[in-house]
KOLFI-335703 format. One line per 2 residues: their letters; for each residue x, y, z of N, C-alpha, C. Coordinates in pm, 1 decimal. Atoms other than C-alpha are relative to their C-alpha. Last residue first. Example, Ala and Ser with C-alpha at 12.3 -4.5 7.8 and 13.67 -1.06 7.14 Angstrom:
BEGIN
sa	-82.0 -119.0 -6.0 1367.0 -106.0 714.0 -77.0 109.0 73.0  89.0 -119.0 0.0 1230.0 -450.0 780.0 90.0 120.0 0.0
//
This chain:
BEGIN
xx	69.5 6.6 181.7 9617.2 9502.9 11947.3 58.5 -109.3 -46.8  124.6 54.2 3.2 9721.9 9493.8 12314.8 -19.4 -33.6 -90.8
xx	8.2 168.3 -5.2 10111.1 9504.1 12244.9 -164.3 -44.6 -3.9  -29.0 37.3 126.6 10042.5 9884.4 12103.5 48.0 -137.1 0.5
xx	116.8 45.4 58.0 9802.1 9977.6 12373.3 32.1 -86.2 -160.6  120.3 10.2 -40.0 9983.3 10108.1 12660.0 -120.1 -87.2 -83.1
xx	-3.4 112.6 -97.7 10310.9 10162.7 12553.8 -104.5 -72.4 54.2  -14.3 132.1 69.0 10220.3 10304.2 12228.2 22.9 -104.0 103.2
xx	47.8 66.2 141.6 10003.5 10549.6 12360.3 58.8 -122.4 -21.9  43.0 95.0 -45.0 10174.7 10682.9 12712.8 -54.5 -101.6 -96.9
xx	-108.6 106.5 -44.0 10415.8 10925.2 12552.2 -58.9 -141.2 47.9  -53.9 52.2 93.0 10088.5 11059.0 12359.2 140.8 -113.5 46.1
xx	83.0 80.1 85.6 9884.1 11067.7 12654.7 68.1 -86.9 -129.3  52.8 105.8 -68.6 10132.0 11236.9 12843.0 -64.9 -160.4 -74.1
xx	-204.8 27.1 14.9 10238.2 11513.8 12553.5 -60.7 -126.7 99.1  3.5 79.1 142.8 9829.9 11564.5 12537.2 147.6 -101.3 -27.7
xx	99.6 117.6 0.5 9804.0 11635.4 12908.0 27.1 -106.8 -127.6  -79.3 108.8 -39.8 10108.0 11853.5 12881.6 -91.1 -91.8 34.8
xx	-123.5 45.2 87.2 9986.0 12048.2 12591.6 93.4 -109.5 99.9  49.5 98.2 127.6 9625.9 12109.9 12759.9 147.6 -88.6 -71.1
xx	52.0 125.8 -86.4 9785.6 12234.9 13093.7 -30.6 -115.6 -117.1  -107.7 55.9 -69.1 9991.7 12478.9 12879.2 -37.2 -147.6 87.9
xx	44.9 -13.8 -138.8 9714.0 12605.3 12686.0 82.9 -106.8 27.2  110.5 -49.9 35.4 9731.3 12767.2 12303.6 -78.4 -51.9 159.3
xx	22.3 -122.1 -60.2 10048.8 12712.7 12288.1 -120.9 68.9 25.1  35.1 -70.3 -131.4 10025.3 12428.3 12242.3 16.9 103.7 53.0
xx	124.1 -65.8 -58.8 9904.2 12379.0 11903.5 -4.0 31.0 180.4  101.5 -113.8 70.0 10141.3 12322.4 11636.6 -57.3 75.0 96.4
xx	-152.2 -118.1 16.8 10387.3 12082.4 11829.5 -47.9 169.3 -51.2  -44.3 -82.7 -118.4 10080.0 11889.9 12025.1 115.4 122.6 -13.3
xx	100.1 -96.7 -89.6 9928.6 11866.7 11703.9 24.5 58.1 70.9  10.3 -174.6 95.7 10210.2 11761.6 11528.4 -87.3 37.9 61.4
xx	-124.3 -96.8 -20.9 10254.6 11487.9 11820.5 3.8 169.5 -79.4  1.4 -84.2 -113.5 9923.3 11371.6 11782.5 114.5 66.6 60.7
xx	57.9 -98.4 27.3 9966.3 11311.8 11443.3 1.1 30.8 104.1  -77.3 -116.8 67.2 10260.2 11080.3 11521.5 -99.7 107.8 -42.3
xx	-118.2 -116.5 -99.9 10071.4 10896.9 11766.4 78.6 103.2 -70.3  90.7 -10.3 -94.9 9795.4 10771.8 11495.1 59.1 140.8 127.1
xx	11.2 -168.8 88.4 10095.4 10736.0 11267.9 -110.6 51.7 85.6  -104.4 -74.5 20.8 10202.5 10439.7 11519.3 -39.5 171.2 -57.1
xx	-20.4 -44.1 -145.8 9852.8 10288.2 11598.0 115.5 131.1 -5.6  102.7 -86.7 37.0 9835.1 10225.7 11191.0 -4.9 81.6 188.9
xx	-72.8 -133.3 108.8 10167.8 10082.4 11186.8 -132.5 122.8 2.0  -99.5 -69.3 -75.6 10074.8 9901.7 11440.1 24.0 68.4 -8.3
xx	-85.6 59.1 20.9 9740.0 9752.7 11310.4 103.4 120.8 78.1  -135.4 -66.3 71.2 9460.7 9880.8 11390.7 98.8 -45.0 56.5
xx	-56.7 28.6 102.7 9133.6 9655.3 11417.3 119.9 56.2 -80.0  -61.8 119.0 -18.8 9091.2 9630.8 11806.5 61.7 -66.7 -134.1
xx	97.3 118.0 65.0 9006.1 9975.1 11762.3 58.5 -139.8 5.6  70.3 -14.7 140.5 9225.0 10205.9 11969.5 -62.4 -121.5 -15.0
xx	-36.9 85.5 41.5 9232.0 10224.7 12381.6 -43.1 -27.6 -148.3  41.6 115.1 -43.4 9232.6 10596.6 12444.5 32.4 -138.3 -65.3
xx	-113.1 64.4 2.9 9434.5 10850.3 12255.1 -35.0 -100.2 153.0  -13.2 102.1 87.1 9081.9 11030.4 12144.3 100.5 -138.3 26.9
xx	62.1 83.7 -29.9 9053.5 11188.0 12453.7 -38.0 -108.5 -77.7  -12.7 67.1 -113.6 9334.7 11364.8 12427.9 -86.7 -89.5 22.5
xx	-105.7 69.4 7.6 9324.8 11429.9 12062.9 17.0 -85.1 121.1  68.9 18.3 62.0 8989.2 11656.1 12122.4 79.0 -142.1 13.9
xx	66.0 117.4 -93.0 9137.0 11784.1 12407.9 -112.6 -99.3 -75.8  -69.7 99.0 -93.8 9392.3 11931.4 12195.8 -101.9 -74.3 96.8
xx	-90.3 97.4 88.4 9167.5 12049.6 11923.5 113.2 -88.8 69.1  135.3 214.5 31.5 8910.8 12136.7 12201.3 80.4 -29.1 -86.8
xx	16.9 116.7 -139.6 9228.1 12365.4 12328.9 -54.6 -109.9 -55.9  -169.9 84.5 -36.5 9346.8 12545.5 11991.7 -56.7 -133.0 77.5
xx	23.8 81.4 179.8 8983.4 12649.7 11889.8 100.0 -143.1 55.7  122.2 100.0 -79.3 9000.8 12827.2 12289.7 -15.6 -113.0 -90.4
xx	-73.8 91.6 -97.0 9304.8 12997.1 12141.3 -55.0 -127.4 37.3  -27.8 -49.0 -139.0 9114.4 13222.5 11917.2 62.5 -127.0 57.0
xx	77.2 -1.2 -87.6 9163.1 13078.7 11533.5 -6.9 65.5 111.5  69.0 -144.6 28.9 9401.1 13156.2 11300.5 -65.4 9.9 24.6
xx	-151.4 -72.3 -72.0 9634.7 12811.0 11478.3 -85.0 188.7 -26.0  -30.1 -22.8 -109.6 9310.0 12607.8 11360.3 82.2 111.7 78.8
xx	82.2 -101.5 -34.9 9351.8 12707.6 10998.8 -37.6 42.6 140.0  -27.6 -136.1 46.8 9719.0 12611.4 10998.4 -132.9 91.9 76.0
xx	-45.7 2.5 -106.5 9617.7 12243.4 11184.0 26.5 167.6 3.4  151.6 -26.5 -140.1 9317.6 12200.2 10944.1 130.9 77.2 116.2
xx	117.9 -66.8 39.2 9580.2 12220.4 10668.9 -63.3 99.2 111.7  -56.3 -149.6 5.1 9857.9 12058.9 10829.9 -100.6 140.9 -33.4
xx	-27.4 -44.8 -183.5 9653.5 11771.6 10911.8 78.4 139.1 -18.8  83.4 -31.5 -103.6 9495.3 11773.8 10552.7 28.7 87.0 111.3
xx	-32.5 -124.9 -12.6 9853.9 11807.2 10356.7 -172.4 46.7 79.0  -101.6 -43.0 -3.5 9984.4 11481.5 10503.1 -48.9 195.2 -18.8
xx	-8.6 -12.5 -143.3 9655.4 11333.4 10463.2 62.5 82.6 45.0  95.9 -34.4 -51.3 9640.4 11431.5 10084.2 -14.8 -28.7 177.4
xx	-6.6 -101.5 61.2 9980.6 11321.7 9998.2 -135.9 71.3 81.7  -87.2 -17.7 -93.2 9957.4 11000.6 10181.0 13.8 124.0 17.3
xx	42.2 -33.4 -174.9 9633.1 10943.2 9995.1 101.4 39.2 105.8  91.4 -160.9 -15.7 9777.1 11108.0 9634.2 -61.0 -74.6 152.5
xx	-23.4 -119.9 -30.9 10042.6 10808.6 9704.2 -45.0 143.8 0.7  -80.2 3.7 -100.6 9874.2 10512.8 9715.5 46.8 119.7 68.2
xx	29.5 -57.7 -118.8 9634.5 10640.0 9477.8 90.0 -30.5 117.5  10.9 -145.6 -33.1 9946.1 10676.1 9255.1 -107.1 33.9 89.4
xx	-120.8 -78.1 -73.2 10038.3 10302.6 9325.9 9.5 176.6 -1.5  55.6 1.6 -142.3 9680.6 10172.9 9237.3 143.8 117.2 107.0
xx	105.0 -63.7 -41.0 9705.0 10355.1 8899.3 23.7 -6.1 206.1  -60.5 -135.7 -5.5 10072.8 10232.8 8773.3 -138.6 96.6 96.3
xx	-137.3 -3.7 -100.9 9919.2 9875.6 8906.3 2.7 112.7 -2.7  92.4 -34.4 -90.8 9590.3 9909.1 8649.1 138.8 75.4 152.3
xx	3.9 -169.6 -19.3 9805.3 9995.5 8399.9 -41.6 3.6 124.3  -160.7 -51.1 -45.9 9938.0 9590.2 8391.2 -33.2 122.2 65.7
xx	-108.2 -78.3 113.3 9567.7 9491.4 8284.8 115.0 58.9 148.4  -1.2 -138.0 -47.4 9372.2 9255.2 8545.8 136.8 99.6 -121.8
xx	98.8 -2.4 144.9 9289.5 8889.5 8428.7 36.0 164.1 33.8  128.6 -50.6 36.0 9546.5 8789.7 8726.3 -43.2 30.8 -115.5
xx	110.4 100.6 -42.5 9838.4 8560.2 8807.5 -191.7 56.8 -16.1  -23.3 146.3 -17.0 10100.4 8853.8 8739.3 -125.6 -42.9 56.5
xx	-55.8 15.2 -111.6 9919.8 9207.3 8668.7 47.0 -153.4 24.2  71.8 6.0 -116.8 9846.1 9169.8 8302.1 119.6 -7.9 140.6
xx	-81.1 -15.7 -116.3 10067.8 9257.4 8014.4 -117.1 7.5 63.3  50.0 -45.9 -82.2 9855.3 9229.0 7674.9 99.5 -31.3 145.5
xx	7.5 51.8 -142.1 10086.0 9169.5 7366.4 -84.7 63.1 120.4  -92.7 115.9 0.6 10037.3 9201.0 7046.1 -26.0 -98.7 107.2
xx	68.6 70.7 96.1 9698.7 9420.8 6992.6 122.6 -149.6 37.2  -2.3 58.5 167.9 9817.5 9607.5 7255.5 -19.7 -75.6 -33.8
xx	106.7 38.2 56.5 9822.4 9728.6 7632.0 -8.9 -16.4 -187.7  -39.4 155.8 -52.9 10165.1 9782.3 7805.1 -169.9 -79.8 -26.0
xx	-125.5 111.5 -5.1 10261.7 10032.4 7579.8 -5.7 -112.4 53.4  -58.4 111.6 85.1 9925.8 10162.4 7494.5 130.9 -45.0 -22.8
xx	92.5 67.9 48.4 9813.5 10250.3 7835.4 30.1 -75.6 -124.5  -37.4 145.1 -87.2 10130.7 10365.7 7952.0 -129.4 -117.8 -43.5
xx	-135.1 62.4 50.5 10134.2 10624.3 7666.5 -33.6 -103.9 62.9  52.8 45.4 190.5 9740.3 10710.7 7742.5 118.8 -69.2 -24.3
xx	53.6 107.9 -46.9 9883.7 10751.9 8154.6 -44.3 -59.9 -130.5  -121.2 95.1 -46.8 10142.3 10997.7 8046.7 -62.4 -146.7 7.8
xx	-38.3 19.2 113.5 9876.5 11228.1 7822.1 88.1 -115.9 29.2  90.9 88.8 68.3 9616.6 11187.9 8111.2 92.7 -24.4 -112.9
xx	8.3 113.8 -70.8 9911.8 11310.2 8356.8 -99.7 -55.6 -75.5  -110.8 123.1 6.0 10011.3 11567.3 8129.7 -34.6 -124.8 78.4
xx	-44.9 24.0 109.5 9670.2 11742.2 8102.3 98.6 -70.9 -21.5  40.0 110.1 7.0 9623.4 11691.1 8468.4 28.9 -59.2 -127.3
xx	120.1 -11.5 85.4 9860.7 11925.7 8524.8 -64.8 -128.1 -37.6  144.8 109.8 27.3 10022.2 11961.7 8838.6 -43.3 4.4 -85.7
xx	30.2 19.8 159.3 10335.4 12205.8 8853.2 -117.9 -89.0 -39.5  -100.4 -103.1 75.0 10417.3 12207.6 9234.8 -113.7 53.0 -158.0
xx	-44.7 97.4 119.5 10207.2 11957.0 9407.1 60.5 63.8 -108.5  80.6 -23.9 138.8 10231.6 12144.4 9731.8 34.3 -89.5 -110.2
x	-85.8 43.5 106.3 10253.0 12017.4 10084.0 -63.7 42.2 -131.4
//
């Protein structure tokens, strides 16, 4: 994923505005019930989204360079997955189990060609995932 047009230059000039609109001599805007300035919010909600952003263009990333690899790259990246899609941490949540399986799907969509036995091991694994482990948690 690209960030098209990015400049930071505008994004320090956008974030200065937000700074003194909801910061001033008048009035200070805090996050409700806290000592915490208002801006802080506009902040947490863009890392929110530069991490989704950044994952999003990781797995694709790694998954590209992988693919300009020899084949063999391909495999341990699928049997990498496979053996990962054991029983998860007793501390992820569903949602977190969920995207878990959904990478291993792009994987398996990216990368099997790269060994037929490997791609239906992984396809297995993955169909088997949520059933398997997503009431445990």
């Amino acid at each position: 994923m690209k960030f098209g047009n990015w400049s930071p230059d505008i994004d320090i000039s956008a974030y200065r505005f937000a700074a003194e609109a909801h910061w001033n001599s008048k009035k200070q805007q805090l996050v409700p019930g806290t000592d915490i300035p208002y801006l802080m919010h506009f902040t947490w909600v863009a890392m929110e989204v530069m991490a989704a952003l950044e994952k999003e263009s990781n797995l694709d990333g790694n998954l590209a360079r992988i693919r300009q690899q020899p084949r063999e790259i391909w495999m341990v990246k699928m049997a990498d997955r496979i053996t990962n899609l054991q029983r998860p941490p007793k501390n992820w949540k569903p949602d977190k189990i969920n995207r878990y399986r959904e990478e291993a799907i792009i994987i398996h969509d990216r990368l099997k060609e790269g060994s037929e036995y490997l791609a239906g091991r992984l396809l297995k694994k993955v169909n088997d995932y949520p059933e398997r482990y997503q009431e445990e948690n």
